[in-house]
Every structure is written in structure tokens, then in C-alpha cells.
C-alpha positions as CSV (number, residue, x, y, z in Angstrom):
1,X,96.1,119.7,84.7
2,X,95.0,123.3,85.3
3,X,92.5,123.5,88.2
4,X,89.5,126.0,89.6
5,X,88.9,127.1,92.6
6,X,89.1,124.6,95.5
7,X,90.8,121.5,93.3
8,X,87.7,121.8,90.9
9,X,88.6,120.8,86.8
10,X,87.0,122.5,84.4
11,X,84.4,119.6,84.2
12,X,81.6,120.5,86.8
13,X,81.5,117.9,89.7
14,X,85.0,116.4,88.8
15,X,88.1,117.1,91.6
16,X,91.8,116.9,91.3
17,X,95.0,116.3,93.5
18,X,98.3,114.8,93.8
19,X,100.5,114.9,91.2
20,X,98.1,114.7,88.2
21,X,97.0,118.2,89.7
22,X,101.0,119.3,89.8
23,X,100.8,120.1,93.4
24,X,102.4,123.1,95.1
25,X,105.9,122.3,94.1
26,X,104.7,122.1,90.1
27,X,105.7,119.4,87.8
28,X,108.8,118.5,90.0
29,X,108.1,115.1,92.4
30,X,110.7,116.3,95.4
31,X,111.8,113.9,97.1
32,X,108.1,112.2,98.0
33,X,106.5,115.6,98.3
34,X,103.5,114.6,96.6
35,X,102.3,112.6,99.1
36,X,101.9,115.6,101.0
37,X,99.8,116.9,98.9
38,X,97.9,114.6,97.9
39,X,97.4,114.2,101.7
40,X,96.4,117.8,102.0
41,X,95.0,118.8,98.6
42,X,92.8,115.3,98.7
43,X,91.3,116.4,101.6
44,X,90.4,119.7,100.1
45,X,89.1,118.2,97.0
46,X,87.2,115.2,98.6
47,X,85.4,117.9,101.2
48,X,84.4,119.7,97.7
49,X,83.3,116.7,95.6
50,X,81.1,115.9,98.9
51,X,79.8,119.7,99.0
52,X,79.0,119.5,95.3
53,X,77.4,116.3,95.4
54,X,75.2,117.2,98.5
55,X,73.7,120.3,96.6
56,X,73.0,118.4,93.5
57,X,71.3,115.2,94.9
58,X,68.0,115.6,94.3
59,X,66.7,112.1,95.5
60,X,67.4,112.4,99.3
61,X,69.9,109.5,99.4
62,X,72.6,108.0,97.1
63,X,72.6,104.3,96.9
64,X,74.8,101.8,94.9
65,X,71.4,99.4,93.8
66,X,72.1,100.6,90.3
67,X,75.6,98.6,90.7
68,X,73.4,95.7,92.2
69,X,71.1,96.0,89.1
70,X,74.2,96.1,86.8
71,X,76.1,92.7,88.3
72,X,72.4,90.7,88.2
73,X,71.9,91.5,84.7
74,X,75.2,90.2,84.0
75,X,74.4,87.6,85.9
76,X,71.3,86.5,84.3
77,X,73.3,86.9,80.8
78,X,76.0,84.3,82.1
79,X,78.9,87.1,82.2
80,X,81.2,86.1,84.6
81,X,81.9,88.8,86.9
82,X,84.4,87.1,89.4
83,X,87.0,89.5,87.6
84,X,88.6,92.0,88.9
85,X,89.6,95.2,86.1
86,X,93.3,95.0,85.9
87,X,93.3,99.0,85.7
88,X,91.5,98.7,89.3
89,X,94.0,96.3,90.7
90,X,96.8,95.8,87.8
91,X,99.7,93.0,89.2
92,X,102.7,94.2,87.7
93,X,104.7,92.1,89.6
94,X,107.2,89.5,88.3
95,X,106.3,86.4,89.5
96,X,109.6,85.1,90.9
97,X,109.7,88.6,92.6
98,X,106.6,88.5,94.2
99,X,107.6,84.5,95.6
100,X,110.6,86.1,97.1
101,X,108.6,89.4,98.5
102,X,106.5,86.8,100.0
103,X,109.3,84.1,101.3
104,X,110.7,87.9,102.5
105,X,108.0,88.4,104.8
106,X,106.9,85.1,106.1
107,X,109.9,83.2,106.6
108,X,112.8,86.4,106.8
109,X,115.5,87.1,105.3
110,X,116.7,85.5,101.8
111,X,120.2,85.8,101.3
């Protein structure tokens, strides 16, 4: 992904970092690197998106009572929305590995 200026895309209002972004060290993950800068660049582009934001908001104060709106309309339709998106929270986990993940760190050891 080719970025602007301070982590901005070229889509207005939209910021970048991490390894979608390619980092400082390019295509190549080294060795965990791109934590680093996702640490560092995220900063950079979350301090932006803010900036940009802030000049734009025209209201005086952003709110989430349009997600409130959303969810009671839903509601009112009989949608169940006890559901979490699986591309919010995806479980990729094997279920006999996850039983021994958790056997791992409750009762020790399995050997």
C-alpha cells in the first residue's frame, strides 16, 4: 500500500501502518519488526486520523447513538444481534487445541 504524507492513503481521512503499510524495512517481516512499527507508525497515523477528524467535525461532538439507533431497529425487527462478526473476532482455533491451551494454563503442564 503506497502512502501520503504522515501514514495518510490516498482516500482522504483513511490512515495506514504495520505491515499492510510495508513499514520501514519494506515487504520483508524481519524477525518481528513490524511490531515496531506498527508500534511507532500507529501512533503517527492514529495522532493524524485524530487531527483530521477534529478539523472536519462539524457537530461539536462525536457520539456512537447512531450505533444505538442501528442495534434498536434491529431489535424491533427481531434480528438477533447477540453475534459477534467472525471477521471482528474470527476463532481459528482447533478445538482439541484450544482444550489443551486451556488444560495448559489452568492446571500446567500436559505431557
Amino acid at each position: 500500500m503506497k502512502l501520503r504524507f504522515m501514514n495518510e492513503t490516498a482516500i482522504p481521512g483513511i490512515y495506514s501502518s504495520g505491515e499492510v503499510s510495508g513499514g520501514v524495512h519494506g515487504e520483508n517481516r524481519l524477525m518481528g519488526n513490524s511490531l515496531l512499527d506498527v508500534c511507532v507508525f500507529g501512533k503517527i497515523a492514529g495522532e493524524n486520523a485524530a487531527i483530521y477528524v477534529k478539523e472536519r467535525v462539524k457537530e461539536g461532538r462525536l457520539t456512537l447513538d447512531h450505533v444505538q439507533r442501528y442495534h434498536k431497529e434491529l431489535e424491533e425487527a427481531g434480528i438477533i444481534t447477540d453475534r459477534v462478526a467472525p471477521m471482528l473476532l474470527p476463532d481459528y482455533s482447533n478445538p482439541k487445541v484450544r482444550e489443551r491451551q486451556l488444560t495448559a494454563h489452568y492446571l500446567g503442564t500436559i505431557r
